[in-house]
C-alpha positions in Angstrom: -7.5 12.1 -19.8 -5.4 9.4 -17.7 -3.7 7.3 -20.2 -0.7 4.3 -19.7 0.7 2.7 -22.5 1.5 -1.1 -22.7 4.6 -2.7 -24.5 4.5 -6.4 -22.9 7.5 -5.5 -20.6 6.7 -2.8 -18.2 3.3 -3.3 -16.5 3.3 -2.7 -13.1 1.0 -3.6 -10.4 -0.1 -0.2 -9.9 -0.8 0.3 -13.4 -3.1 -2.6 -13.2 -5.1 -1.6 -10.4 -5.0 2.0 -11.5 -6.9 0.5 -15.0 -9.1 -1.8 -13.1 -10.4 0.7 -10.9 -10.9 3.9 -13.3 -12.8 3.1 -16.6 -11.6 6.7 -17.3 -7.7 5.5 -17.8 -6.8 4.1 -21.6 -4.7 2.2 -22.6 -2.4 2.7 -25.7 0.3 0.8 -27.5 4.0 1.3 -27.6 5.0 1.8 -31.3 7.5 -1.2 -30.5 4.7 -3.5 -29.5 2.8 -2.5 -32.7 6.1 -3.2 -34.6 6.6 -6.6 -33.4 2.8 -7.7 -33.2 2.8 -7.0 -37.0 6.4 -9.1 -37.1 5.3 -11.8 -35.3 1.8 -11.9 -37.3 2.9 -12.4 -40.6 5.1 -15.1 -39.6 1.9 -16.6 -39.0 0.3 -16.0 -41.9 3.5 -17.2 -43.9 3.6 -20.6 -42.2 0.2 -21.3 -43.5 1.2 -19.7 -46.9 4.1 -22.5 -47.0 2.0 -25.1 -45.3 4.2 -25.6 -42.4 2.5 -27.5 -39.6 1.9 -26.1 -36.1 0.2 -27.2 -33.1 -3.0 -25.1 -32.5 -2.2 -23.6 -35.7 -3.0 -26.5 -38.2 -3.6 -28.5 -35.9 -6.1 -29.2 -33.7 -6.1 -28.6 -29.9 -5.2 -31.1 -26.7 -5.8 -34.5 -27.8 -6.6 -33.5 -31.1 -2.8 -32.3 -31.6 -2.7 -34.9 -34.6 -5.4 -33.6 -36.2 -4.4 -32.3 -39.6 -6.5 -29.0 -40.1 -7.3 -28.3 -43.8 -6.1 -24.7 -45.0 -9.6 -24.1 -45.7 -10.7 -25.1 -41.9 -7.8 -23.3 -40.4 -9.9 -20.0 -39.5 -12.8 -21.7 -38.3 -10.7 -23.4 -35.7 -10.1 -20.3 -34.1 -13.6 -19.2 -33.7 -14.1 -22.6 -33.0 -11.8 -22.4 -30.2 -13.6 -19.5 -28.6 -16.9 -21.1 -29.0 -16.6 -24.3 -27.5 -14.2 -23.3 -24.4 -16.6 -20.7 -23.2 -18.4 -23.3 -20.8 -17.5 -21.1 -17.9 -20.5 -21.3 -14.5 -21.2 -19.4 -11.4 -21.1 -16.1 -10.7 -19.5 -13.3 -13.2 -16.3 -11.9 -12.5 -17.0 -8.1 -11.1 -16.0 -5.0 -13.2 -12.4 -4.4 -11.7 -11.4 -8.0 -12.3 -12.3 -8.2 -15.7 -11.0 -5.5 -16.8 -7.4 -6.5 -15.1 -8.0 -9.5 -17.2 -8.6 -7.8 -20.7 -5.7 -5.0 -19.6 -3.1 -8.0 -18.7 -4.3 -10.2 -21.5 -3.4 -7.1 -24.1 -0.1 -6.7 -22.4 1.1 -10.3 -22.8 -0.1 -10.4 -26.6 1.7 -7.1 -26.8 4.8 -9.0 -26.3 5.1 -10.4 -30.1 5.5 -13.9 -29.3 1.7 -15.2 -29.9 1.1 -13.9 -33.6 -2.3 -12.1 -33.1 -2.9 -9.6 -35.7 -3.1 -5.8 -34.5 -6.4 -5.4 -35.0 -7.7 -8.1 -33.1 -6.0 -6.5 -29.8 -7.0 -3.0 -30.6 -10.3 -4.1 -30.7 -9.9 -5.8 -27.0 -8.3 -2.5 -26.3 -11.3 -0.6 -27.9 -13.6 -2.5 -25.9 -11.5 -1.8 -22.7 -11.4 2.4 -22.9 -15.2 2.0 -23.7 -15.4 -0.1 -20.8 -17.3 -2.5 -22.6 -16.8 -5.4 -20.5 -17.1 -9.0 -21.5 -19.5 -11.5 -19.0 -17.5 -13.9 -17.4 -18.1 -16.6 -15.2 -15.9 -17.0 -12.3 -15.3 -20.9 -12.1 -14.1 -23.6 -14.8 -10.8 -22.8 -15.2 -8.2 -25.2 -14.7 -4.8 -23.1 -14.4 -3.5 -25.4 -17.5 -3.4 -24.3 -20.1 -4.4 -21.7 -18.4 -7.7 -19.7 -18.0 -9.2 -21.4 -20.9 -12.7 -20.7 -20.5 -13.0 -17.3 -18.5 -10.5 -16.1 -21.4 -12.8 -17.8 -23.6 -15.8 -15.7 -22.6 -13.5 -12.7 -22.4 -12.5 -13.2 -25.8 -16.7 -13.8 -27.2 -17.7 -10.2 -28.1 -14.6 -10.1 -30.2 -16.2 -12.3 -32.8 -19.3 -10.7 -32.6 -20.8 -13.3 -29.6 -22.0 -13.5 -25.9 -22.5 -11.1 -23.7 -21.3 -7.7 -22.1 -21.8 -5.0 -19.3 -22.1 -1.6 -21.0 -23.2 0.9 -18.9 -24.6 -0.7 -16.3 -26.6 -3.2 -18.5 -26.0 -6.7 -19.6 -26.5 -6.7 -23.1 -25.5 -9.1 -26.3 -22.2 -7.6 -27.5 -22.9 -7.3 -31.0 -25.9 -4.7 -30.2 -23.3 -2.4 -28.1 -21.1 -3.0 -30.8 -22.9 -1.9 -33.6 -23.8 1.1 -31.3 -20.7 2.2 -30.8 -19.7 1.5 -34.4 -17.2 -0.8 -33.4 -16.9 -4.4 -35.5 -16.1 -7.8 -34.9 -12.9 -9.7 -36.5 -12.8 -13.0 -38.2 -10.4 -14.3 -36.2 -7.2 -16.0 -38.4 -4.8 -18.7 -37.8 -3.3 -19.0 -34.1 -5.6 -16.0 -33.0 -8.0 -17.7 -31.0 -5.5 -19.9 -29.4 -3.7 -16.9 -28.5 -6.7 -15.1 -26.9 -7.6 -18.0 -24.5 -4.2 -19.7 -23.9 -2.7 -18.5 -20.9 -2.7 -17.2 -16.8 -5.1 -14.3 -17.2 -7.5 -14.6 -15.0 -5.1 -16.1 -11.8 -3.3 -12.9 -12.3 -5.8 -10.9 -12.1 -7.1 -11.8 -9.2 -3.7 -11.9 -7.5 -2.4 -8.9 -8.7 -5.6 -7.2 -7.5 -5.0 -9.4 -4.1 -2.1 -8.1 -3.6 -3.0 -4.5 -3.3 -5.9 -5.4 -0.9 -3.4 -7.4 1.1 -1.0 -5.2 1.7 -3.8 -2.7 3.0 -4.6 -5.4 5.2 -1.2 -6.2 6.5 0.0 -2.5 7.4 -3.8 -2.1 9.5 -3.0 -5.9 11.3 0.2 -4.1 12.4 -1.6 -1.1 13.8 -4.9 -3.2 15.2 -2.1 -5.5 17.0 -0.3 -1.9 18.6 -4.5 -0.4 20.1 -5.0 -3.7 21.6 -1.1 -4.1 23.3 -2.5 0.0 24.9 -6.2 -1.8 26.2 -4.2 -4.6 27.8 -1.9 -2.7 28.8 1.0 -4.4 27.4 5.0 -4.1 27.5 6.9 -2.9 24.2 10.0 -5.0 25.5 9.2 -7.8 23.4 9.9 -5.4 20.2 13.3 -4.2 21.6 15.2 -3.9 18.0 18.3 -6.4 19.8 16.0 -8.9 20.0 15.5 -9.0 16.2 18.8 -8.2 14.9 20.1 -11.1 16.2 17.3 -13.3 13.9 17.7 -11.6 11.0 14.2 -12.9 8.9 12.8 -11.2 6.4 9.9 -9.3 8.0 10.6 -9.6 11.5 13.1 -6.6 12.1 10.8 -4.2 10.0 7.7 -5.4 11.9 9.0 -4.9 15.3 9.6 -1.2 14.4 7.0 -0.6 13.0 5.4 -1.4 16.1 8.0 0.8 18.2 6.7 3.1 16.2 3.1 3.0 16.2 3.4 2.7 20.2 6.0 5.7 20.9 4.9 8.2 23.2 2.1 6.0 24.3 1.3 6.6 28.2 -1.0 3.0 28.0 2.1 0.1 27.8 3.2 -0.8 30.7 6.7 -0.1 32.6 9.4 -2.9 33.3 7.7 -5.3 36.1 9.4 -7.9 37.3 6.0 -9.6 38.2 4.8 -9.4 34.6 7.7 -9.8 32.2 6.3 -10.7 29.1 2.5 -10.7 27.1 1.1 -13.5 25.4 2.3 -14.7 22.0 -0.2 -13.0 20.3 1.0 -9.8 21.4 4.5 -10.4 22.3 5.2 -12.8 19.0 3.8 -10.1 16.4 7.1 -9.0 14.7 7.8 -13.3 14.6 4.5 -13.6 13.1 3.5 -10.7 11.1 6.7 -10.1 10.0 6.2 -13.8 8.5 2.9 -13.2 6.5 4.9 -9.7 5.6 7.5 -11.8 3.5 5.3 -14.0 2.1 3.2 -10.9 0.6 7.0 -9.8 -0.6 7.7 -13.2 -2.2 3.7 -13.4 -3.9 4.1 -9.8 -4.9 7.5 -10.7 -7.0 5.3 -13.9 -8.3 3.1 -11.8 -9.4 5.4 -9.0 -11.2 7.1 -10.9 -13.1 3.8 -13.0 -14.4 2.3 -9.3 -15.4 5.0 -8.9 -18.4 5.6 -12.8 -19.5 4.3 -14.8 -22.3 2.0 -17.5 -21.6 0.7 -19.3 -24.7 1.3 -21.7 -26.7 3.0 -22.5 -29.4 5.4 -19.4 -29.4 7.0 -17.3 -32.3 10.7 -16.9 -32.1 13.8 -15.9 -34.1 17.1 -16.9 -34.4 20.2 -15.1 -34.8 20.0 -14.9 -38.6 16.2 -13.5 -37.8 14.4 -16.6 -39.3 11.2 -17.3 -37.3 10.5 -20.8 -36.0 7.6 -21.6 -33.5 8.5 -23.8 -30.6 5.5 -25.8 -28.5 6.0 -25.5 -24.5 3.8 -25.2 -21.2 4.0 -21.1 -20.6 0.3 -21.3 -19.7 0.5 -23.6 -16.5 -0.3 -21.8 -13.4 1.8 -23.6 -10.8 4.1 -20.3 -10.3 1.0 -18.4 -9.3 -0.9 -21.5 -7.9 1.9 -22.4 -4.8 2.3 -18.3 -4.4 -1.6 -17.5 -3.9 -2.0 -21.1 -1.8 0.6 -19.3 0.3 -0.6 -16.0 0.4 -3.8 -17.6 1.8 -2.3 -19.6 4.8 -0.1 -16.9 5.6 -3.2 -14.5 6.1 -5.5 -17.4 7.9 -3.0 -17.3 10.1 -2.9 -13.4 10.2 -6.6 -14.2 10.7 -6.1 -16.6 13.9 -3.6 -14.4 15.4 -6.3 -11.2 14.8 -9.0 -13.6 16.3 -7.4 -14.8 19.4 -6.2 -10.9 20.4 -9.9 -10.1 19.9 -10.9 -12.8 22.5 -8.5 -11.7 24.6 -10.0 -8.1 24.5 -13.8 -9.3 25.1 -13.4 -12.9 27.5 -11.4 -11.8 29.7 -9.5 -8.6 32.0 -6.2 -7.2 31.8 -3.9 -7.2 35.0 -5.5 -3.7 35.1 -9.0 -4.4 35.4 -10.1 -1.3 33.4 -12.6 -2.1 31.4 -15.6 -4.5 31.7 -16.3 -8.1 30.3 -17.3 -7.9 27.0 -16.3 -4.2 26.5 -19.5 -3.1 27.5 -21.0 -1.1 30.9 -24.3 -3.3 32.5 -23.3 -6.8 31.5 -26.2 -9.0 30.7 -28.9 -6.5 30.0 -26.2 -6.0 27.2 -24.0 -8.3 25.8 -21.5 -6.2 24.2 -19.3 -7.0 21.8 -19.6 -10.7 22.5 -21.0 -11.9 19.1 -18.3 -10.0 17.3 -15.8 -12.3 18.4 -17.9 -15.0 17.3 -18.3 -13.3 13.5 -14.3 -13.5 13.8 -14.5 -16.7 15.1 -16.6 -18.0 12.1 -14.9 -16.6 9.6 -11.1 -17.7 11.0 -12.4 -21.1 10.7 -14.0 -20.6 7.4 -10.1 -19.5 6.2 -8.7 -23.1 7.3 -10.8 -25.0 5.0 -9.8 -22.2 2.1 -6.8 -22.3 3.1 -6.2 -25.8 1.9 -3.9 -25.8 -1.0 -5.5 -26.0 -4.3 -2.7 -26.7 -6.1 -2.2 -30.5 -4.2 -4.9 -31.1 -6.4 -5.2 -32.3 -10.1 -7.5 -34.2 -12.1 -6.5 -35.0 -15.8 -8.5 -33.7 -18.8 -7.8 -33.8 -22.5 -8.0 -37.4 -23.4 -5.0 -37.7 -20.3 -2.7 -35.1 -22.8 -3.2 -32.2 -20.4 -2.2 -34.4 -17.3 -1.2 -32.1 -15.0 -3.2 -29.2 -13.8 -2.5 -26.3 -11.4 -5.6 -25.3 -10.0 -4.4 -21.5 -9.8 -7.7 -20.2 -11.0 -9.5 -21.8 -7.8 -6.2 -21.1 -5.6 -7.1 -17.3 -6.9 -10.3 -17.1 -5.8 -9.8 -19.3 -2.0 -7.2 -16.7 -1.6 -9.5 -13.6 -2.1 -12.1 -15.0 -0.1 -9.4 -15.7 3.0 -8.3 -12.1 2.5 -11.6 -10.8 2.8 -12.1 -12.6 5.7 -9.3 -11.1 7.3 -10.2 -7.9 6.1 -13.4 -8.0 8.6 -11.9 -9.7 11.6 -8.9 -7.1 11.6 -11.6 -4.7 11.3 -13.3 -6.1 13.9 -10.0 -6.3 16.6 -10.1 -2.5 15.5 -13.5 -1.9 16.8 -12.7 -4.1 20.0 -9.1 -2.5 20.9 -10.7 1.0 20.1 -13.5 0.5 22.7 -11.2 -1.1 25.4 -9.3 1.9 24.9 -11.8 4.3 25.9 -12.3 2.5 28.9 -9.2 2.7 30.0 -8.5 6.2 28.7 -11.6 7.5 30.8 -10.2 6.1 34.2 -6.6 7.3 33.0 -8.0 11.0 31.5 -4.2 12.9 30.8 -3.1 9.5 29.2 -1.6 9.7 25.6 -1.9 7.0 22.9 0.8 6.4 21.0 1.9 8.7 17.7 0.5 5.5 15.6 -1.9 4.6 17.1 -3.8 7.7 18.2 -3.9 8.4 14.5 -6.1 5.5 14.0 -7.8 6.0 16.7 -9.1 9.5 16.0 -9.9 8.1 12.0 -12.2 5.0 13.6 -13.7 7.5 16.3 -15.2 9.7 12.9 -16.6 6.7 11.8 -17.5 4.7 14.5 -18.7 5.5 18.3 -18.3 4.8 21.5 -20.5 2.0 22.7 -22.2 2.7 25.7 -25.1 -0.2 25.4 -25.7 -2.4 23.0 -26.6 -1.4 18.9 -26.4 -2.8 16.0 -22.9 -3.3 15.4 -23.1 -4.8 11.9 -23.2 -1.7 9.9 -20.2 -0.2 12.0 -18.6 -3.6 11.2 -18.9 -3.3 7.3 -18.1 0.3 7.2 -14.6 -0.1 8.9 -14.0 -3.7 6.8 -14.4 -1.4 3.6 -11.8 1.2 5.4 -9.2 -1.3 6.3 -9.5 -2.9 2.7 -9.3 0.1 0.5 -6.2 1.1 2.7 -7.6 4.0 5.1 -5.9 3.0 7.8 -2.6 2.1 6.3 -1.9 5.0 4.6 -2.2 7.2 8.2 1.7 7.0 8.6 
């Protein structure tokens, strides 16, 4: 059995997508977290002893901050908390997200800042390695303070309410419970504020992104390299000179990667004096790719460091004589992870618009050679080729510049004007995945195109190599996806080599 074990300090990326992706994995404890979730729990509980006041702890939440909470009320206002901020709509989050939420959600609590009793997060554990998985709605968050309601809804079955997915089924959490033997918690002071307070569900979503995007990025490299080989293209343009002398981040890596990909090949074209140089979207890839590449870098450190920070509110802490005092900040606002995932999706529209225009470059029109038909297809007219996959690419690079419009210009106050600044990361989150998967498909579909302007060119040219990279992809697409000769249904094609370039198939060949 695969286990990993959490301490509030150490997840890693992989570890979260390792979790989100294999119900089989559990997740365990360090004895340190245990140690100072205890600590930090009975401060808690001696701050209402000594009837100390605390926002969210006796008091009550965003506007009613001076709201005086009775001792006798003080529990109910956690439950209440969960109750009334699970007003979450739209569709439910799918299996691998929510459970990146629960894991990073336990990992954060694990820190010993947030003063949630053990066994409240050993049950969210609990319900984690039984894969019992709470029903969350995908939209009404926020980013500030944080993932209120889809943490909200996460949070539900731990108090014995809403909904889950157990084994396949949507069922009402306190039936699986009671199957399982498992039982719910009365939540004390702080808890429920604890549970819902914070960047869950944005980092989720972007940590998962970021996996997919790099996937994406690597296979953009090598779709770029098959279609520079079916138009015949020079490798000058990546000459390493050119880039050490403009020494930004991305650039120098990308134009060797494509040397790389493209050594060997017998389909780039020699010096010619009467054709020095390719079009930008060929000749500008290192300048361009190796742009989006550091952005990823710069999203993926965003991202990191979010995994193993605290982001509640009010916080425990302790001085150097070890007395505990609780301060009251903004942790839970999103912006960090709002600007990063608005600029993870521009940078891959633009991967998008860059994959687009090379893939109407492949079908509109012929390369100085002339070696393959209009359209990538033999009998023009009677077939039409791959003319409407270009427009599918077309339709979804446009789609990305209207997603691609930050989400985090925008804020609208809430809380009686207390909460009056939002980050919009939880929408930010989702644009971005939706731009990515968009990419995903048109970089899929350039793979196709390049691929089958290939052939063409490699039957008039029969003792011609492809490159060491490229061939490589090459050969995996040819398993998976023919030679056209007329036309066919492309779509299922399409969506078969989408799911290969997102789950990585093609960037892990070299």
């Amino acid at each position: 059995m695969k286990q990993i074990t959490i301490d509030g300090q150490s997840l890693t990326i992989a570890s979260v997508i390792e979790v989100a992706h294999d119900p089989a994995t559990q997740v365990l404890l360090s004895h340190e977290a245990v140690e100072r979730i205890n600590k930090a729990s009975e401060v808690v509980a001696n701050f209402i002893e000594t009837g100390q006041i605390a926002y969210g702890i006796t008091t009550g939440f965003g506007a009613f901050k001076d709201r005086l909470i009775p001792l006798e009320d003080v529990e109910q206002l956690q439950e209440n908390i969960i109750l009334s901020h699970a007003v979450g709509v739209g569709d439910a989050l799918d299996e691998a997200t929510t459970r990146a939420m629960m894991l990073i959600r336990a990992n954060t609590l694990a820190k010993g800042h947030s003063g949630i009793r053990l066994q409240v997060l050993e049950l969210l554990l609990a319900m984690l390695n039984h894969n019992i998985l709470p029903l969350i709605p995908e939209k009404g968050s926020l980013g500030a303070s944080g993932d209120l309601a889809p943490l909200a809804h996460m949070s539900l079955p731990l108090i014995g309410q809403g909904y889950v997915i157990y084994e396949g089924e949507l069922r009402p959490s306190l039936e699986v419970f009671e199957e399982l033997g498992l039982e719910p918690v009365r939540l004390a002071a702080k808890e429920g504020l604890a549970l819902t307070n914070g960047t869950t569900l944005m980092t989720a979503i972007g940590t998962l992104m970021i996996h997919h995007a790099e996937n994406v990025m690597r296979t953009a490299n090598i779709a770029a390299a098959i279609t520079l080989e079916a138009q015949n293209g020079t490798i000058r343009a990546y000459t390493h000179q050119i880039h050490a002398i403009r020494p930004q981040f991305g650039q120098a890596e990308t134009a060797a990667e494509m040397r790389e990909l493209l050594e060997n090949s017998d389909l780039t074209r020699p010096d010619d004096p009467t054709n020095i140089q390719d079009a930008y979207t060929l000749r500008c890839v290192p300048q361009v790719h190796g742009a989006v590449a550091h952005t990823l870098a710069f999203v993926r450190g965003i991202i990191e460091t979010e995994l193993n920070s605290v982001t509640d509110n009010p916080l425990l802490f302790w001085d150097e004589n070890d007395k505990p005092f609780i301060v009251s900040g903004g942790n839970f606002h999103g912006e960090p992870l709002a600007l990063a995932l608005d600029y993870l999706a521009i940078a891959f529209a633009d991967l998008g618009n860059m994959s687009e225009r090379r893939i109407a470059k492949l079908v509109d029109s012929k390369p100085e050679s002339n070696t393959y038909p209009d359209f990538l297809i033999a009998k023009g007219g009677v077939n039409s080729g791959f003319m409407l996959l270009q427009y599918t690419a077309a339709a979804l690079a446009s789609e990305n510049k209207s997603l691609a419009h930050p989400s985090s210009l925008d804020s609208i106050p809430s809380s009686g004007n207390i909460e009056d600044h939002v980050s919009m990361g939880a929408t930010a989150a989702v644009h971005c995945r939706q731009v990515l998967q968009n990419v995903s498909m048109i970089v899929g579909i350039e793979l196709m195109s390049a691929c089958q302007a290939v052939e063409f060119r490699l039957q008039d040219l029969p003792n011609a190599i492809m490159g060491d990279g490229t061939a490589k992809a090459y050969d995996l697409l040819r398993k998976h996806v023919p030679f056209f000769e007329a036309d066919a249904w492309f779509q299922p094609y399409m969506l078969t080599v989408n799911e290969m370039v997102w789950e990585g198939e093609f960037a892990k060949l070299n």
